[in-house]
C-alpha positions in Angstrom: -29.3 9.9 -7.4 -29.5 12.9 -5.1 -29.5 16.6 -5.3 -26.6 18.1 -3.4 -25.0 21.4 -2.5 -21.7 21.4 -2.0 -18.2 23.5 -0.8 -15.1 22.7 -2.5 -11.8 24.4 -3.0 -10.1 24.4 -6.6 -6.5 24.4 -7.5 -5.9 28.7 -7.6 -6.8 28.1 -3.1 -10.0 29.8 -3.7 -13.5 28.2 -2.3 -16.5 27.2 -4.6 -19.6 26.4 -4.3 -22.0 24.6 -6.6 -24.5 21.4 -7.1 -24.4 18.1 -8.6 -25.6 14.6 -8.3 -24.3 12.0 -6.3 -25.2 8.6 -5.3 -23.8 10.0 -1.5 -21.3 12.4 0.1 -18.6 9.4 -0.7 -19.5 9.8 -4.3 -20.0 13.3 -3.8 -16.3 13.8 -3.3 -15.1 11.5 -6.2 -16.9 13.4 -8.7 -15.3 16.6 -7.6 -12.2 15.2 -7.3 -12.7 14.5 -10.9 -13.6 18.1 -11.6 -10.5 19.2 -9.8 -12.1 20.4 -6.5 -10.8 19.7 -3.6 -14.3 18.8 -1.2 -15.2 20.5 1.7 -18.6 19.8 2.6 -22.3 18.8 1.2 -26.0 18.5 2.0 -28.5 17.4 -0.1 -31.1 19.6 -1.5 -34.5 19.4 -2.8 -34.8 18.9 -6.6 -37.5 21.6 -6.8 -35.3 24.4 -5.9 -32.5 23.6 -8.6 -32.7 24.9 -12.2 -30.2 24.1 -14.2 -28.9 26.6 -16.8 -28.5 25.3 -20.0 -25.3 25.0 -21.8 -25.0 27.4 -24.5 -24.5 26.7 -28.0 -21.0 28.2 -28.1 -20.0 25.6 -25.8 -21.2 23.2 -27.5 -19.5 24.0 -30.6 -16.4 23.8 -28.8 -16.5 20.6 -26.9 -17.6 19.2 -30.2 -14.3 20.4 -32.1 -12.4 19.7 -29.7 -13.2 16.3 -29.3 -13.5 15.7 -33.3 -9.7 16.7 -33.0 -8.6 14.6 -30.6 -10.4 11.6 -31.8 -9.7 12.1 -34.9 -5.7 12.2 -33.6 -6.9 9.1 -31.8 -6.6 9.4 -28.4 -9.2 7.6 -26.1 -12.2 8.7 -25.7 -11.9 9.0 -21.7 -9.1 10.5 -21.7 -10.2 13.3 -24.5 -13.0 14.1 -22.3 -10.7 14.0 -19.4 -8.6 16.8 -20.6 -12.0 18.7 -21.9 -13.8 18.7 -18.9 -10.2 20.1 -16.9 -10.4 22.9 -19.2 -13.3 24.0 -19.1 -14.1 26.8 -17.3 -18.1 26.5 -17.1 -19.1 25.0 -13.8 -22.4 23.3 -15.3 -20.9 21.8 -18.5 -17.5 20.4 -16.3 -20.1 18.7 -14.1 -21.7 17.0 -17.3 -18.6 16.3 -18.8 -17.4 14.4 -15.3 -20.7 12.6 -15.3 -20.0 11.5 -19.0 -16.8 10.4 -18.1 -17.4 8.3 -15.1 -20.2 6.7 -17.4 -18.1 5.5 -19.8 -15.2 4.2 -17.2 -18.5 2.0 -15.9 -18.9 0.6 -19.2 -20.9 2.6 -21.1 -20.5 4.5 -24.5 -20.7 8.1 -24.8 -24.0 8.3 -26.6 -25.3 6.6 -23.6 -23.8 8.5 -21.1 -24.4 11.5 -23.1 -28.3 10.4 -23.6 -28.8 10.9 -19.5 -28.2 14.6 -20.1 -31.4 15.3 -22.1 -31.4 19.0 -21.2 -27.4 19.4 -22.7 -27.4 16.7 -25.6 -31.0 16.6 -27.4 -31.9 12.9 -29.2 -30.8 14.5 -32.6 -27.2 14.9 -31.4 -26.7 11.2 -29.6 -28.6 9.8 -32.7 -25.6 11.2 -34.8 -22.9 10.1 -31.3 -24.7 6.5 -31.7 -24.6 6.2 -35.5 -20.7 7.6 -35.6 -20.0 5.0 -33.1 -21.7 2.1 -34.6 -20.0 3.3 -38.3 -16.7 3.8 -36.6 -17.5 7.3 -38.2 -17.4 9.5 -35.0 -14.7 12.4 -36.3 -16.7 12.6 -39.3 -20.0 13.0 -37.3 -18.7 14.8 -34.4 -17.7 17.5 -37.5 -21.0 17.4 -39.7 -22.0 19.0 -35.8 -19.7 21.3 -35.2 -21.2 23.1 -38.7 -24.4 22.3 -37.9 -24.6 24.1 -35.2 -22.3 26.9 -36.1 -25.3 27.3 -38.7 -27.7 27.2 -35.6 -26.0 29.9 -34.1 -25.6 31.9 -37.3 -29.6 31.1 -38.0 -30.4 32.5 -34.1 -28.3 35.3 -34.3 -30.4 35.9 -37.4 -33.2 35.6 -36.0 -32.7 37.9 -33.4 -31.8 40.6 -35.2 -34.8 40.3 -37.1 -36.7 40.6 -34.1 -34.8 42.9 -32.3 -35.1 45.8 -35.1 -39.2 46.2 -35.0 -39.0 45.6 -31.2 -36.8 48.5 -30.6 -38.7 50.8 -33.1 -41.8 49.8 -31.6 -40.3 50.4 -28.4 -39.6 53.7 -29.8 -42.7 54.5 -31.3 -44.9 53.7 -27.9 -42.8 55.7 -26.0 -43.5 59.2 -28.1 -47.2 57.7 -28.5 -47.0 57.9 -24.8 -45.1 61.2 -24.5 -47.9 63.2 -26.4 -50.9 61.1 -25.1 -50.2 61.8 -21.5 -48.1 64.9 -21.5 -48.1 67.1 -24.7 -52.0 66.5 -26.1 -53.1 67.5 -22.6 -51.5 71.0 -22.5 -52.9 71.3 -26.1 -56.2 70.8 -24.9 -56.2 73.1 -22.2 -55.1 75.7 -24.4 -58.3 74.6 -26.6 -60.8 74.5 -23.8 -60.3 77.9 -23.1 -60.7 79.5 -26.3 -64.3 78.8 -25.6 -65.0 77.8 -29.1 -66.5 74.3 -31.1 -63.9 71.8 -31.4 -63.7 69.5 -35.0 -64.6 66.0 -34.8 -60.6 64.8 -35.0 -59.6 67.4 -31.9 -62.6 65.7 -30.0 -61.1 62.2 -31.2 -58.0 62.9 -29.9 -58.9 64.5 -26.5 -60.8 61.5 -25.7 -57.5 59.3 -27.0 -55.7 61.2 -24.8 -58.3 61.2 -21.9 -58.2 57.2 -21.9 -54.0 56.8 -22.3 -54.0 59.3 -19.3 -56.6 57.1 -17.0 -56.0 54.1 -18.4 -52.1 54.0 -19.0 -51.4 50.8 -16.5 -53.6 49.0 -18.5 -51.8 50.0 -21.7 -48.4 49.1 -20.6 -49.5 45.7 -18.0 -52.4 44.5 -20.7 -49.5 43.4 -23.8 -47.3 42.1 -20.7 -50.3 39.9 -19.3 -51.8 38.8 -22.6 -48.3 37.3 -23.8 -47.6 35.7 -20.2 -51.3 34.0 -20.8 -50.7 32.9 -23.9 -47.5 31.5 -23.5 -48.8 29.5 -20.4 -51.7 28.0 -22.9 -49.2 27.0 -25.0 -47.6 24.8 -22.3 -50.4 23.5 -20.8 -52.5 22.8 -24.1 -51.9 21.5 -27.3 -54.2 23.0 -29.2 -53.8 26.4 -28.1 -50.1 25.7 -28.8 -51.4 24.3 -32.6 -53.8 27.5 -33.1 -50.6 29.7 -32.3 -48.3 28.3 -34.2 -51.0 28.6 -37.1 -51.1 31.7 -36.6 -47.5 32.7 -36.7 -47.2 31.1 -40.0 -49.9 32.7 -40.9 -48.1 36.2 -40.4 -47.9 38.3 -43.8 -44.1 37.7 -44.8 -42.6 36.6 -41.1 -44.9 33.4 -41.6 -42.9 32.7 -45.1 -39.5 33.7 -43.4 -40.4 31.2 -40.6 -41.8 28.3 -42.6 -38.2 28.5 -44.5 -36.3 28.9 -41.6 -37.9 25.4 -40.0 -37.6 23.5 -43.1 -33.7 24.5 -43.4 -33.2 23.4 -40.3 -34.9 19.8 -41.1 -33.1 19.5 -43.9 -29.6 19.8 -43.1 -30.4 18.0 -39.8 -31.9 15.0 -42.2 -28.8 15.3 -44.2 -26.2 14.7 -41.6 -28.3 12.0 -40.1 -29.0 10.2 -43.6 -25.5 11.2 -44.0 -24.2 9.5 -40.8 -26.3 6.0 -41.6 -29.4 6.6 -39.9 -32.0 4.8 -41.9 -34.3 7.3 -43.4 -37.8 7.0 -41.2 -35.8 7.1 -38.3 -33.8 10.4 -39.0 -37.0 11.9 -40.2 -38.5 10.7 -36.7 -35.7 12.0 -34.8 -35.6 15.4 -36.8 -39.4 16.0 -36.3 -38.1 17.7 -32.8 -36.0 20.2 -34.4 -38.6 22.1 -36.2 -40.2 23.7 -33.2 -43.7 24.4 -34.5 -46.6 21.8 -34.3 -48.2 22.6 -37.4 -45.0 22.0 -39.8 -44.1 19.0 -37.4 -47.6 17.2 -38.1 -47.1 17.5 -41.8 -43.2 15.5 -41.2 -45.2 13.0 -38.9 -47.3 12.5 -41.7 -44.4 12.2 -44.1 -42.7 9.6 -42.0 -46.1 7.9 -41.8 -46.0 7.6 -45.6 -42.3 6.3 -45.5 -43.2 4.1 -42.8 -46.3 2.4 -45.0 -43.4 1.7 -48.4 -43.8 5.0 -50.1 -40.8 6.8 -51.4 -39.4 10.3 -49.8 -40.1 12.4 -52.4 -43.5 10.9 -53.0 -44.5 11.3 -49.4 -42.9 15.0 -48.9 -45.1 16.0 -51.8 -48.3 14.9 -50.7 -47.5 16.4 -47.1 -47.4 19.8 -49.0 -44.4 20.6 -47.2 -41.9 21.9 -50.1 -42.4 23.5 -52.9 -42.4 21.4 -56.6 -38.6 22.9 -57.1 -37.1 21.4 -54.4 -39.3 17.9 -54.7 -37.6 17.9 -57.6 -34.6 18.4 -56.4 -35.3 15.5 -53.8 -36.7 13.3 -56.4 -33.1 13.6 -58.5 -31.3 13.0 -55.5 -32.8 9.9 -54.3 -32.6 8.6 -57.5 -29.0 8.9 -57.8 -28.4 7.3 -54.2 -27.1 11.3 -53.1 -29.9 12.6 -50.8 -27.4 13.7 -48.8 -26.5 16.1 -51.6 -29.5 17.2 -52.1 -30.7 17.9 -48.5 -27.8 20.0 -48.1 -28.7 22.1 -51.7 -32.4 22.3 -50.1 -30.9 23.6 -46.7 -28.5 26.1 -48.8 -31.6 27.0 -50.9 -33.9 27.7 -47.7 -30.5 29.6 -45.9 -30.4 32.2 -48.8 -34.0 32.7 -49.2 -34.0 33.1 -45.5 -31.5 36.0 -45.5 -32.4 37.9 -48.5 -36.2 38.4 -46.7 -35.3 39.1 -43.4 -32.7 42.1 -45.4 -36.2 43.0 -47.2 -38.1 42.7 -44.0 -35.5 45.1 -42.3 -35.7 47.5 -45.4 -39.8 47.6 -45.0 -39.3 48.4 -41.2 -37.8 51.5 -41.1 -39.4 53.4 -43.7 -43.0 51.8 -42.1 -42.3 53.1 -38.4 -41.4 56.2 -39.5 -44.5 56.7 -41.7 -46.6 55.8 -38.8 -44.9 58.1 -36.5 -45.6 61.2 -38.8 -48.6 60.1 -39.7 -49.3 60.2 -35.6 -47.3 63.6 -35.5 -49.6 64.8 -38.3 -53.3 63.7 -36.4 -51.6 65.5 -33.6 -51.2 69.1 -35.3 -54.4 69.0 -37.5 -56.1 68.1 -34.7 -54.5 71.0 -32.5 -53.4 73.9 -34.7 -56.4 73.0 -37.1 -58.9 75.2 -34.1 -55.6 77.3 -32.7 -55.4 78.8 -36.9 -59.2 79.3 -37.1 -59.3 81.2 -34.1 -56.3 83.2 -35.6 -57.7 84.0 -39.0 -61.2 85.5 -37.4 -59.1 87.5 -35.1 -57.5 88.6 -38.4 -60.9 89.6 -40.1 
C-alpha cells in the first residue's frame, strides 16, 4: 500500500491533516470516512520521511478494557472496535483501529489484522488475541492484559524514578563541580599566585584540575554525550557489542541485581498468562524471549526452550540455564507437578515485583546520602587546598 498525506475535515467543521495507508485516493477516502473525516485531498509520500509515533501504553490499557467489556457484554467484534476507534481521540491509534476494522469486514480475525501492526501490537499480545480466540477465551485474555500491562506501566514508572533520582543529583553535582572548576578555583588561585609563596602538592593538584575543566570544558560536557551516542549506535548495528553491554549492565554493583529481577518478572508473568491462555509451553517461552530486552538473559531462555524443545521438563531445563534461583525452581518444580504453573509463575512474578521495589527504595536511600558525601568531600579538597596556604601565610604574619 502507499504512503499518503492527506486533508480532511472532522465532524466539530475544523480541518486536519494527517497520514495513512491506502491502496489509492479512492481508498484513501473510505478509510477516513471510517475515521469520521470528511476528505479533502491527498498525495502520496515517501515512506522514508514518515515516523510513526508509537502508541502509548495508556492507550493500550484502555482499548484493551474497553474491548474486554464489550465483548464480554457480547457485542461483535466490528462493531466494538467501531465504536472504539470513534472515540478515540489519538489520530495514530484511530488510524490502526480503522485498519483493524476494515481487516476483519474482509474476512480476517483480529489477531491477524492486529499482527500487520507490529510496531502497535508486539507477537506476545496477538499470541494471547490468537489463543483467546481459538479457546473462545478472549474476555478472559483480553483482561490477563489489561493487568499485565498496568504492571508494565507500574514496572516503567518504577523504573524511571530509579533513574531519574541519581541523574538529577548527578546533574546537580556536575554543575557545582563546574561552578568551582571554572569560576571559583580560579579566583582562588590568583589570590595564591600572588602571595609569592610555595604551593602544597593538593593546591597544585587542583590548579591544574582547574586549569584543564577551564580549557578543556567542551570536551567535558560533548565527550559523555558522544560516547553514549557511539555506543548506542554499536548496539544497533552489532550484536556483540550489544551482548558485551548488556553484560555489563548486569554486571553493575546492585542495579545489575535490580535489573536481572526486573527481566525475569516480566518473563514470568508474561509466561503465565500465555501458559494460562493455552499456549503450549515451548511456544510461550519462544514468544516471551522478546519481552526480556537484554541479550544475555534472553540466550539463557533460548537455551531453556532448547531443553524443552529436546523432552526435558521446565523446571529441569530453567535450572540448568542458571536463570532462577533454587527457591523459585522449587517453587516451579511444585507447580508443574500439580498441573498449576500458572500459579506459580504468577507467585515467581509477585516474588521478583517485591524484591524489585524494596531495592530500588534501598538504592534511593544509598543515593542521597552518597552524593552528598562526594559533594563535601569535593567542597573539602577545595578549602584544604585553598585556605591550607591562605592560613600559613596568616600564622607567619602572626609570628
Amino acid at each position: 500500500m502507499t504512503l499518503f498525506a492527506y486533508r480532511a475535515m472532522n465532524v466539530a467543521g475544523h480541518r486536519v491533516s494527517g497520514r495513512t495507508e491506502a491502496v489509492n485516493l479512492a481508498d484513501l477516502e473510505l478509510r477516513l470516512k471510517h475515521m469520521g473525516l470528511d476528505f479533502i485531498n491527498g498525495n502520496p509520500v515517501k515512506r522514508v520521511f514518515f515516523i510513526t509515533r508509537p502508541v502509548s501504553r495508556r492507550a493500550l490499557i484502555n482499548f484493551c478494557f474497553h474491548l474486554e467489556q464489550l465483548t464480554r457484554s457480547g457485542v461483535p467484534i466490528i462493531d466494538g472496535l467501531s465504536d472504539l476507534r470513534d472515540s478515540l481521540t489519538d489520530l495514530r491509534f484511530r488510524e490502526v483501529l480503522a485498519s483493524i476494522v476494515e481487516s476483519i469486514a474482509g474476512g480476517k480475525t483480529l489477531s491477524q489484522a492486529m499482527a500487520v501492526h507490529q510496531r502497535v501490537f508486539n507477537g506476545v499480545f496477538t499470541g494471547l488475541v490468537r489463543a483467546g480466540e481459538e479457546t473462545g477465551r478472549l474476555p478472559e485474555v483480553l483482561q490477563s492484559l489489561v493487568e499485565s500491562l498496568k504492571w508494565q506501566d507500574e514496572l516503567a514508572s518504577q523504573s524511571k524514578k530509579l533513574l531519574m533520582y541519581p541523574a538529577f543529583l548527578g546533574a546537580v553535582v556536575l554543575a557545582v563541580t563546574f561552578f568551582m572548576m571554572i569560576y571559583l578555583v580560579p579566583k582562588l588561585t590568583d589570590f595564591l599566585k600572588g602571595m609569592g609563596q610555595e604551593v602544597p602538592l593538593q593546591t597544585k593538584v587542583l590548579i591544574a584540575t582547574s586549569s584543564f575543566f577551564a580549557d578543556f570544558w567542551y570536551l567535558m560536557l560533548l565527550g559523555p554525550s558522544l560516547a553514549a551516542v557511539g555506543v548506542n549506535i554499536a548496539v544497533r548495528v552489532n550484536s556483540a557489542a550489544r551482548y558485551r553491554v548488556d553484560a555489563v549492565w548486569l554486571a553493575l554493583p546492585i542495579i545489575g541485581g535490580i535489573l536481572r529481577k526486573v527481566m525475569l518478572s516480566r518473563f514470568a508473568s508474561v509466561f503465565a498468562m500465555m501458559y494460562a491462555s493455552g499456549i503450549p509451553i515451548i511456544d510461550a517461552v519462544r514468544s516471551s524471549e522478546d519481552v526480556i530486552g537484554n541479550t544475555v538473559v534472553k540466550e539463557g531462555l533460548v537455551r531453556a526452550g532448547r531443553m524443552i524443545a529436546e523432552g526435558q521438563s521446565l523446571t529441569a531445563a530453567f535450572q540448568q540455564a542458571d536463570l532462577f534461583p533454587p527457591l523459585v525452581i522449587r517453587m516451579l518444580g511444585v507447580g508443574e507437578s500439580t498441573g498449576r504453573l500458572d500459579v506459580a509463575l504468577l507467585n515467581v512474578s509477585y516474588f521478583y515485583n517485591r524484591d524489585v521495589r524494596e531495592g530500588i527504595d534501598r538504592l534511593q536511600a544509598m543515593i542521597e546520602p552518597a552524593m552528598t558525601l562526594a559533594i563535601g568531600l569535593m567542597l573539602g579538597w577545595v578549602m584544604l587546598s585553598t585556605f591550607g596556604p591562605i592560613y600559613d601565610v596568616i600564622t607567619r604574619l602572626r609570628i
